[in-house]
N, C-alpha and C positions, 0 to 999 in steps of 0.2 A: 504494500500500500504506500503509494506517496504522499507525503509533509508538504506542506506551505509552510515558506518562512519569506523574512524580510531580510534583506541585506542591506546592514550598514558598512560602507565604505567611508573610512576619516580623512578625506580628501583633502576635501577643503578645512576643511572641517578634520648347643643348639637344642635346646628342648623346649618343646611347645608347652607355657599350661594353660591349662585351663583359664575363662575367664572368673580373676578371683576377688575380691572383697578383704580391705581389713579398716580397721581404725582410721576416721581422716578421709579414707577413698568415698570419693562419689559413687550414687548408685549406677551412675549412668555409663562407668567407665567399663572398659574391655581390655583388661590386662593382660599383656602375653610376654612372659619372665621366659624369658630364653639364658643359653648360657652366659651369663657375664653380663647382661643386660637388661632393660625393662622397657618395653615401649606400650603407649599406654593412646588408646583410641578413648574419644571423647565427645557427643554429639551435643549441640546447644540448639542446633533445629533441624528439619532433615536436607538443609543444603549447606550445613556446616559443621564442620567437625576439627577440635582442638586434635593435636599430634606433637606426645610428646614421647623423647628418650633420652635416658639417662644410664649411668653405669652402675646410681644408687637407687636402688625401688623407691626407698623414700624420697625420695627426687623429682623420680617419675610422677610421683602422685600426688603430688603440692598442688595447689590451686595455680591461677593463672597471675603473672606479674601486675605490677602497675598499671592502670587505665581498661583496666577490665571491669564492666559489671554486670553484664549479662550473664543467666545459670543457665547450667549444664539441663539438657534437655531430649531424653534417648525415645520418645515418643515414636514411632514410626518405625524406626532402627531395628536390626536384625542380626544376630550373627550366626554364621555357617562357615564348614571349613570345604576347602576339596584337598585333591592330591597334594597340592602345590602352595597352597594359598589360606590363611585367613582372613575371611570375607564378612565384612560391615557395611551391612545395603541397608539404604531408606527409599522412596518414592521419587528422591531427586538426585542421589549420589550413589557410588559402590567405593570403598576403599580397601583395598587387597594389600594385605603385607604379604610376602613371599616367607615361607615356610622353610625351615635349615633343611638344605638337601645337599647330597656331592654335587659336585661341578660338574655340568655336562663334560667337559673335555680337561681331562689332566693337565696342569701346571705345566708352562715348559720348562726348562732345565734352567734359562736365565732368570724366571720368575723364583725358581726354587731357591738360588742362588742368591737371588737379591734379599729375599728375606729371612737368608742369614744373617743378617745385620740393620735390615729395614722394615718395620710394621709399621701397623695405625695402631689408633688409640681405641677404637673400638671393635666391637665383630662387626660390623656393617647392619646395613640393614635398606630391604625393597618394598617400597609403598608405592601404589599406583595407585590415582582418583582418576575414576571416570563420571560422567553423566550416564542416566539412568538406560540410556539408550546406546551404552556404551564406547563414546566418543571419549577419547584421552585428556582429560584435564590438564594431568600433574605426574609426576614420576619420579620422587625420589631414589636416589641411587647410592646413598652413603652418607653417613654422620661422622662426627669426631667428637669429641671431649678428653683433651689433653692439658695434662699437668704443665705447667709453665716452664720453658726446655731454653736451654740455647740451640740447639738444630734449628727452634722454629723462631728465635729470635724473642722469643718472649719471657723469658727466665727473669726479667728485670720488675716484672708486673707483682713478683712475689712479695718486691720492697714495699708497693701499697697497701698489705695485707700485718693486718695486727695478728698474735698467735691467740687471740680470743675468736679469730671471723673464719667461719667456716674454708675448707678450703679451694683454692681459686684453679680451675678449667680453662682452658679457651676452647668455647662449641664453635659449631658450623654443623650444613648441612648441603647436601651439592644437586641439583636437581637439571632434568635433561631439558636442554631448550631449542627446540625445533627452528629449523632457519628463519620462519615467516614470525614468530613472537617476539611481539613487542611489549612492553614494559613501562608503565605510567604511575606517577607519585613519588612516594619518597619523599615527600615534606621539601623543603626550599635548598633546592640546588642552585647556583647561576652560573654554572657554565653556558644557558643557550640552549640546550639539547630538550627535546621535548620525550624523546624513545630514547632509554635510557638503554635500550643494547648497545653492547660493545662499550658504556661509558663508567667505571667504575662510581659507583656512589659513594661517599663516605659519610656517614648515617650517624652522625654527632651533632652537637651543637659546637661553634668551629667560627669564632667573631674574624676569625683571621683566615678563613678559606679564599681562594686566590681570586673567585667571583664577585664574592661579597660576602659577611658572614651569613652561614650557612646552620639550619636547624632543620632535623629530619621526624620526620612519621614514617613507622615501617612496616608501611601496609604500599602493596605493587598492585595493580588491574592490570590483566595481562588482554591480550585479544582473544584470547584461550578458552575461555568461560568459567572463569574462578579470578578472586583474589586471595591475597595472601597476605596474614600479619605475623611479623615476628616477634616473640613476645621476647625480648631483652633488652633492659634498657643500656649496658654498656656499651664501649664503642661499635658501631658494627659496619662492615662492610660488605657491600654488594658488589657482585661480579656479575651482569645479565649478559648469556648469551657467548659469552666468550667458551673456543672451543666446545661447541655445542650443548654446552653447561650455565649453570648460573647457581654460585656457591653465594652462598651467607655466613659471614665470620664476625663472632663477636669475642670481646676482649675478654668478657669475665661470667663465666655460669657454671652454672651443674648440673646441667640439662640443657636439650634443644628439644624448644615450646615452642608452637604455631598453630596459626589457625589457617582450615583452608574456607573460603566461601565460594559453592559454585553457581554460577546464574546466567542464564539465557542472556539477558539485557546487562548491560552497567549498574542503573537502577535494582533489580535484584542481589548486588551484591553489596551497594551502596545498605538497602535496606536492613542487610546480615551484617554491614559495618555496627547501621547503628544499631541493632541490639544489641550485639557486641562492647560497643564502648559508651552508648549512651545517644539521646538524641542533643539536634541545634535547636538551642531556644530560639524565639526571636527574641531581636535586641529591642532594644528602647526604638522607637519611630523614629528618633532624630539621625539615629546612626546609618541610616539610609539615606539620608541627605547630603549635607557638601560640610566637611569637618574641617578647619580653619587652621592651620597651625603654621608656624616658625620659629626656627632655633635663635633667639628665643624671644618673647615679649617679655620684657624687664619689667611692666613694672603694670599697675594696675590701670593706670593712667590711660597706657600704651593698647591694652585690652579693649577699653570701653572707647576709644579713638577708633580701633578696627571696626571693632562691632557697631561703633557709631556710621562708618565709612560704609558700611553693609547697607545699611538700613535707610539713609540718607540717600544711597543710588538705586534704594527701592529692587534689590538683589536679594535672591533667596540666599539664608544661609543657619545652620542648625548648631552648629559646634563649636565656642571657642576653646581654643587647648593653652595652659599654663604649659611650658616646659620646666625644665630643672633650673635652679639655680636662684629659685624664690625662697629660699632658707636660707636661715643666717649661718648655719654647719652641715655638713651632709651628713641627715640621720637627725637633725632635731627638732624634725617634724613642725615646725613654724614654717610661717610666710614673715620674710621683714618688714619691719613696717613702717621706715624709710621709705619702702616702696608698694607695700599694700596695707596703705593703713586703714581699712577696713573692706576685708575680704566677703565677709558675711554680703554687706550691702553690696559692693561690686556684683558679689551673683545675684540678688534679688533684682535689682538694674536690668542683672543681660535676660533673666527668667522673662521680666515682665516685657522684654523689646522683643522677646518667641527663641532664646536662646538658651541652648545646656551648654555644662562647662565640665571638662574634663580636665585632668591636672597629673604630672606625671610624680610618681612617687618608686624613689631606687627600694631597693631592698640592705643598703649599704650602711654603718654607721661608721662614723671617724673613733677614738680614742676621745678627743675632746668635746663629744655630743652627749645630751643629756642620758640619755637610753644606754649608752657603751658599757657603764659596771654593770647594771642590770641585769643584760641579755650576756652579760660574761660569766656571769656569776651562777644564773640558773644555767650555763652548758647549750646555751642557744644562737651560739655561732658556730662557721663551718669551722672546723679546727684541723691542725695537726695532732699525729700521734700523740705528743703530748700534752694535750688539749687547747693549744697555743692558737690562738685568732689567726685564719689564714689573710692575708692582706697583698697589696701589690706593690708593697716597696720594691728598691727605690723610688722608680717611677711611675706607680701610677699611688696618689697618697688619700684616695677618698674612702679608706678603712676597709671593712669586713662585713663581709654576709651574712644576714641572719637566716638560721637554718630552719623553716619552714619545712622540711620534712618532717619536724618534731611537731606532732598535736598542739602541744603546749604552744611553745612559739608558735607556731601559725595564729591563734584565738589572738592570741597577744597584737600576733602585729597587728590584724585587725584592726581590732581595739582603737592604737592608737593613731591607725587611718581614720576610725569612724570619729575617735572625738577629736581629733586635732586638724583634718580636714574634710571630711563627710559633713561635718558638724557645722563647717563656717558654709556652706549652701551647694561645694560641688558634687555634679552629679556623676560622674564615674570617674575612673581610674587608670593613669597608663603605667604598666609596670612595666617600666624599663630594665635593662638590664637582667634578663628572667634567666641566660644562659647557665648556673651567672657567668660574671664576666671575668671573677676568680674560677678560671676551670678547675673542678672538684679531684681531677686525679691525682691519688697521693695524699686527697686529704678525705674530710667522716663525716658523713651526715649523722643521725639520729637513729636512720635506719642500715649505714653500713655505710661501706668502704664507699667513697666518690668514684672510685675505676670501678665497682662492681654498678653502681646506680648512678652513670654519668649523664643519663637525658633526663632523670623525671623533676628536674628541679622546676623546668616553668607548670610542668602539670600540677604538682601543688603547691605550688605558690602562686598560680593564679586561681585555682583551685579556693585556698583559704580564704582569699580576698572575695571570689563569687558566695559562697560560702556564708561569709558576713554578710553579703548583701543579701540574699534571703533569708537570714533566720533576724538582721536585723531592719532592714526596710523591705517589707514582703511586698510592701506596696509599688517599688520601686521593681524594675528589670533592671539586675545586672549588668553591666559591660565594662571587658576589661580591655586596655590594647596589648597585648602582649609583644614580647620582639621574639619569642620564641615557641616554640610546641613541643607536645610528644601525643600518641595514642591515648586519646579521650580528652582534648584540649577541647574540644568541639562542645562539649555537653557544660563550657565553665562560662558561657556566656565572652567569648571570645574573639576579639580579632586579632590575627595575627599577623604581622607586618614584617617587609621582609630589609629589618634593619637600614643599617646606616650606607646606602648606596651611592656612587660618584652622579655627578651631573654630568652626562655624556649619552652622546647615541648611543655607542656601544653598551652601555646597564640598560638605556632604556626599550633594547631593542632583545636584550636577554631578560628584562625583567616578564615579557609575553608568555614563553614559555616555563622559565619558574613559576608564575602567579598557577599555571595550567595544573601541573605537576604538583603543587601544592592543594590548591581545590580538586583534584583528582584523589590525593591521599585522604579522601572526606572531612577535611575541613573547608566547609564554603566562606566563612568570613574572611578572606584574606585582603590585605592592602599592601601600597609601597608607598614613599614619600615621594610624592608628584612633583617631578622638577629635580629631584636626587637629595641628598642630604649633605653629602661631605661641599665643603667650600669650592667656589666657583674659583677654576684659573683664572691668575692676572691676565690674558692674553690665551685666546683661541680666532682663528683663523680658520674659515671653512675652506672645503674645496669649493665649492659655488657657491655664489651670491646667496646671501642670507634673502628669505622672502620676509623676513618683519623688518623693519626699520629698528636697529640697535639706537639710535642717535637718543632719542629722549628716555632713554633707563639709563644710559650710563651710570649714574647715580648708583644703579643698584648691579648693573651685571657687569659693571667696567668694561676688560676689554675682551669678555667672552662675545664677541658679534653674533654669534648666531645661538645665543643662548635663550631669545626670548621666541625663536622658530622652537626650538627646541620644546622650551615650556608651554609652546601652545600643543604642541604635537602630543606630548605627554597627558597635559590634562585633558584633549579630546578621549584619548583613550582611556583614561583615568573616570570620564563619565560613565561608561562601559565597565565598571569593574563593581563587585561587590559593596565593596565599602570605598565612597571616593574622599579621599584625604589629602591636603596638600600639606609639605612640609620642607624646609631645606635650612641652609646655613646662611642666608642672604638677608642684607638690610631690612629688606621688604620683602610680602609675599603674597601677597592681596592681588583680583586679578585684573587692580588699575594701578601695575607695578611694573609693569615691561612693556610699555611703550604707548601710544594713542592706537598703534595699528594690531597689535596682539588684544587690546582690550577690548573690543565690539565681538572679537572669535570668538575669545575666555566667557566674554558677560553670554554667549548664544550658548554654547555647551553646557554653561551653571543652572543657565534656565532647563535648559532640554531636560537636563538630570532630575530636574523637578517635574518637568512633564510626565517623567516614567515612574514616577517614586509609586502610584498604582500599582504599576507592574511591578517594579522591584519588592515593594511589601509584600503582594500575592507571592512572591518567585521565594522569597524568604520562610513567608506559611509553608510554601510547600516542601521546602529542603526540611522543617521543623516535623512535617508527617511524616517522609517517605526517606531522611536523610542523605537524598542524594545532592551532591551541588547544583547549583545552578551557573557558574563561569564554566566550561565543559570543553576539552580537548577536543577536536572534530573527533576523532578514534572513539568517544565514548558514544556518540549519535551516530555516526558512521562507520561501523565495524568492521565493514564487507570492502570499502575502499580503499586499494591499496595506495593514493595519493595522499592520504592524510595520516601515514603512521607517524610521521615526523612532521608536522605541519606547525609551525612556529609562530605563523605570526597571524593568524586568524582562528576563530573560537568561537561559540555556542556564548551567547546573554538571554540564559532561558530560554522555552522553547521555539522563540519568536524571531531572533533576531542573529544573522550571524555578524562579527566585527573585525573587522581590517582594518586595522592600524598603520598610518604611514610612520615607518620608522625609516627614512633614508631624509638627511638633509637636503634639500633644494629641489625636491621634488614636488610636480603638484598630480600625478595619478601614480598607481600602482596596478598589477593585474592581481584579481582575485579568484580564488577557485570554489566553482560553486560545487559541494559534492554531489556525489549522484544520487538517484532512487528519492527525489526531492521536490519538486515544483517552486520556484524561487523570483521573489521579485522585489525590485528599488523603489 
C-alpha cells in the first residue's frame, strides 16, 4: 500500500539440564547448566527475550542491569528439545541454542597445535532467533568472559578494582552479520555515519571523542527484524559487520546480558523498547516550542531585555535559559545578587509575558562552597580508593561530583535544587555536565567500581532530579536537558542534547545523522545547540560568496563571513527537529543578531515552528503511547530501499513530512530523494 507524504526541502528556507529453578531465579527462566557454564533464556513478551551467560550460575541469574523495568513474562512460550537443539518458541519468535555434540569434522592438526598454548575463556556457545515463520533474525556464534590478562591488554583494569568488589571479567559476544545488514542507534556518535557497519562505535560517555563528545544507548535496529540491547553499562564497544561478524566488548562484567526484540515494523520493536525500559512522557507544552538560550546571559537584566526583545517584535517564543555562572561559587547553589537581585520576580515577569525558565544546575561543588563538608562527610562524592574527593586538578578547579548513584545523595541534591532554585519561580532544569565530566574510571560510586558502572551516571542523576519533580510538584511535568544518556533516559522526562559542538559546516552537516542515530536508539527528545557552541573563529573565509550579508553583525560574528548563512541554515533545520533550541558562545543570539538579511529567514522558520507545534504535540502523544520516535532515519519507514541504508542528510518529521536540509555553503538547491513505494508531494 502506498503513503502520502509532504516534502520539505530547506532551500531557501557439555551437559544439558534440565530447565531448573532455585532461590532469586524467575519463574519464567529456562536454564540450561552445561559444562563450565550457564546460559539462561528469558521471555518478557513473546517477541522478546533476555539472553544471558555466565561462567557463574549465580550470575547467570541476576536480574537485568540499570534502566530496566519491564518483568519477565513466559506467557505464550514453550520449550522442547530435538536432536540438536534446545528450543524456546512463542507465537512471534523461536530461539535455538545448539546442544554439546562432536564436531562434525575432526580438528586439523594446526588447530590441535594451536591450542596447545591458545584457548578462550569460555566453552562457546550457539543461539539462533528466528521469526515465527522461520526467517533468520540473529545468530550468535560465541561468548567470552575473561579475567583481566596482558595477552588481551587489559591486566591494568585490575588496579580499578578494590579487594572488597567482586571480581572483574571483560565479556563480549560475536554474532554473524550478513552482507546486506545495516545497523542504526547507538546513542550520539558524530562521526557523520548514519549505518554504522564497518564503523567501530565506542559506547561510553567520551567529552573528548574526536567528533564531538560523545554519549551512547546500547540498543542497535538492525534491517533484520529485531533489535538489540546490551545490558552493561561499562565501556563497550561495537564492531558491526566487520568480517562478517559484529562483536560487542565490554570492559567490566560477569556475564553477557541482552535482550533480543523481534518485529515486522521498526515500531514493533520501538514498542518492546518501551516496555522494556519504560515509556516518553510528554514534556511541559512549552518544550515544543522555540527554547532561547546563550553562553551566557549574565545577569537578570540581560534576560528580561531578550524576553522583552521577543515580545516587542510580536515573535513566538517559550523558553528563557539561565546558563552557568549565576552563582557566586560552583556548588553554592545561589544566584548573585549583584546580578539577580531578585530572581523570584524576574520569573513571575517572564510567567506573566507566556514565558518558562529553565536554568542550568552542574552536579559539581568546589572545597570552598557551602555544601562541600556536608556531602564529604556523609561519603556522597565520587571518590578515590581512599575515599579522597575525585577533582580535576590542576586544570580544571571547579571541584567534585556528587555521587547520585547513592539514594541518599540523590533526595538531597534534590532538595536543594527545589529550595534554593525550584523555589525562587524556575520551571525546569538543565543538568549539565551529567557524563560526568570527572570520568569515573578508577574511581567509586555508591554502587561500585566507576570502570564496572561507567554510563549510568546521567540515568540517575537525571533520574533523581525527574524524581523530585513528581513526588514534589505533581502538578508540574518534568523536564530535564541532559548532555548525556544511557538505557531508560527516555522515561526521566528528558532531552538530551548533543553537547558542546564547533560552529562549522562540517558539525552541522554530521550533526543530521547523529540526531538520526540517537532518536533511533529510542530516545525521541533529542536536541543540538543551533549555530554550535564552542567560540566563533577570529576569521573564516568561505569558498563562495557568503548569501547573507556579514556586514551589519560584525559586532557579533567578526570575521566568520559566512557565519550568519550558516546560522540560518542551521536553525531552518533546527525547526525540523524534536526539540528546537538555540545556543552558542557568541555576544548575541536572538534571531535579530546576524544581520537585517538573515532576520526576515530566522523571524519565517520561528513562526512556521509554531505553525506545526499541533502537529509536533500530537507526534509527541504518540511516541508517549507507542514509544516509537518521531525524527526517523529513512531505513526505519523504508526498509525495503536499498538507497536509504546510509542516507545522511534527509529524514522522517512524523509521519507527514520528509526534510532536506541544505548543509553545503553557497548553495541555493540541492537534489533530494524521494523513496519508493510512496506517493509524494511539495
Amino acid at each position: 500500500m502506498k503513503r502520502s507524504f509532504a516534502l520539505v526541502g530547506l532551500l531557501g528556507s557439555v551437559v544439558v539440564g534440565a530447565a531448573s529453578f532455585c532461590a532469586g531465579q524467575s519463574s519464567a527462566q529456562v536454564v540450561l547448566d552445561r559444562e563450565g557454564e550457564t546460559i539462561v533464556l528469558e521471555p518478557y513478551a513473546p517477541n522478546i527475550v533476555r539472553v544471558t551467560l555466565s561462567l557463574q550460575r549465580e550470575n547467570a541469574l541476576g536480574k537485568p542491569g540499570y534502566g530496566f523495568v519491564g518483568n519477565p513474562d513466559e506467557k505464550g512460550w514453550a520449550k522442547s528439545e530435538t536432536d540438536t537443539d534446545d528450543v524456546y518458541k512463542s507465537s512471534q519468535m523461536t530461539v535455538m541454542v545448539e546442544r554439546p555434540h562432536a564436531p562434525a569434522h575432526p580438528p586439523m592438526s594446526t588447530q590441535i597445535d594451536i591450542s596447545k598454548y591458545f584457548g578462550g575463556s569460555t566453552p562457546g556457545a550457539h543461539i539462533t532467533f528466528t521469526s515465527v515463520d522461520g526467517k533468520k533474525l540473529l545468530e550468535m556464534t560465541g561468548w567470552d568472559q575473561a579475567v583481566p590478562n596482558h595477552k588481551d591488554g587489559t591486566a591494568a583494569l585490575n588496579n580499578d578494582r578494590r579487594p572488597t568488589d567482586p571480581p572483574f571479567f571483560t565479556v563480549g559476544a560475536t554474532f554473524v552479520s550478513p552482507d546486506d545488514e545495516h545497523y542504526y542507534g547507538l546513542g550520539d556518535n558524530h562521526e557523520g555515519f548514519l549505518d554504522h557497519r564497518h564503523h567501530v562505535v565506542r559506547c561510553w560517555n567520551d567529552y573528548l571523542a574526536a567528533g564531538a563528545p560523545s554519549t551512547c544507548i546500547p540498543f542497535v535496529v538492525t534491517n533484520k527484524g529485531y533489535g538489540l540491547i546490551w545490558d552493561n553499562p561499562s565501556k563497550t564497544t561495537i564492531e558491526p559487520g566487520f568480517n562478517e561478524q559484529t562483536k560487542w566488548k565490554s570492559e567490566v562484567g560477569d556475564r553477557v546480558s541482552f535482550f533480543v526484540i523481534a518485529g515486522k515494523t521498526a515500531d514493533e520493536i520501538y514498542a518492546g523498547y518501551k516496555l522494556l525500559t519504560g515509556p516518553t512522557p510528554l514534556l511541559p507544552k512549552a518544550a515544543y516550542g522555540y527554547i532561547q538560550c546563550k553562553q551566557r546571559y549574565a545577569s537578570q537584566e540581560e534576560v528580561m531585555s531578550v524576553a522583552r526583545g521577543y515580545r516587542e517584535r510580536h515573535l513566538p517564543a517559550d523558553v528563557m535559559v539561565v546558563d552557568w555562572f549565576y552563582y557566586t561559587k560552583m556548588g553554592q547553589m545561589d544566584l548573585d545578587p549583584k546580578f539577580w537581585p531578585d530572581p523570584a520576580g524576574m520569573n513571575k515577569q517572564l510567567h506573566d509575558m507566556g514565558f518558562e525558565t529553565m536554568i542550568s544546575v552542574w552536579p559539581r561543588f568546589t572545597p570552598e562552597s557551602r555544601y562541600f563538608d556536608e556531602i564529604q562527610k556523609n561519603g556522597w562524592i565520587i571518590h578515590t580508593v581512599d575515599g579522597k574527593p575525585v577533582n580535576g586538578l590542576p586544570y580544571d578547579r571547579a571541584g567534585s561530583d556528587i555521587d547520585t548513584t547513592n539514594p541518599d545523595a540523590a533526595k538531597w541534591y534534590w532538595n536543594i535544587i527545589r529550595d534554593n532554585i525550584i523555589s525562587k519561580g524556575f520551571d525546569s532544569i538543565w543538568a549539565d555536565e551529567t557524563e560526568p565530566d570527572l570520568p569515573p574510571n578508577g574511581a567509586y560510586y555508591k554502587i561500585g567500581p566507576g570502570t564496572q558502572y561507567y554510563n549510568v551516571y546521567p540515568l540517575l542523576h537525571v533520574g533523581a532530579i525527574y524524581d523530585g519533580f513528581r513526588r514534589d510538584l505533581p502538578q508540574k511535568r518534568g523536564l530535564i536537558l541532559s548532555r548525556d544518556g544511557y538505557t531508560g533516559i527516555q522515561r526521566e522526562g528528558a532531552i538530551v542534547w548533543s553537547s558542546d559542538i564547533y560552529p562549522t559546516w562540517d558539525t552541522y552537516r554530521r550533526q543530521i545523522p547523529t540526531g538520526l542515530d540517537f532518536a533511533a536508539s529510542g530516545v525521541t527528545y533529542w536536541s543540538n545547540d543551533t549555530g554550535g557552541w564552542q567560540y566563533l573563529p577570529e576569521e573564516h573565509h568561505p569558498a563562495h560568496p557568503p548569501l547573507l550579508d556579514p556586514s551589519d553583525a560584525r559586532d557579533n560574528v567578526g570575521g566568520y563571513d559566512d557565519y550568519p548563512e550558516l546560522y540560518t541554515r542551521w536553525f531552518q533545520y533546527a525547526t525540523f527537529l524534536p526539540i528546537m533550541r538555540t545556543h552558542g558562545s557568541r555576544k548575541y543570539n536572538e534571531v535579530w543578531s546576524y544581520g537585517k538579511q538573515a532576520e526576515p529567514i530566522l523571524e519565517k522558520y520561528l513562526r512556521l515552528r509554531y505553525e506545526l507545534m499541533p502537529y509536533i504535540y500530537s507526534l509527541g502523544y504518540h511516541t508517549w503511547e507507542t514509544g516509537a520516535p518521531f525524527m526517523r532515519a529513512l531505513p526505519l519507514d523504508f526498509p525495503n530501499d536499498p538507497n536509504v541504508v546510509d542516507m545522511r542528510d534527509e529524514y522522517m518529521f512524523g509521519p507527514a513530512f520528509l526534510v532536506a536540509p541544505v548543509t553545503e555553503q553557497g548553495v541555493t538547491s540541492r537534489k533530494v530523494y524521494l523513496p519508493a513505494d510512496a506517493d509524494w508531494y511539495n
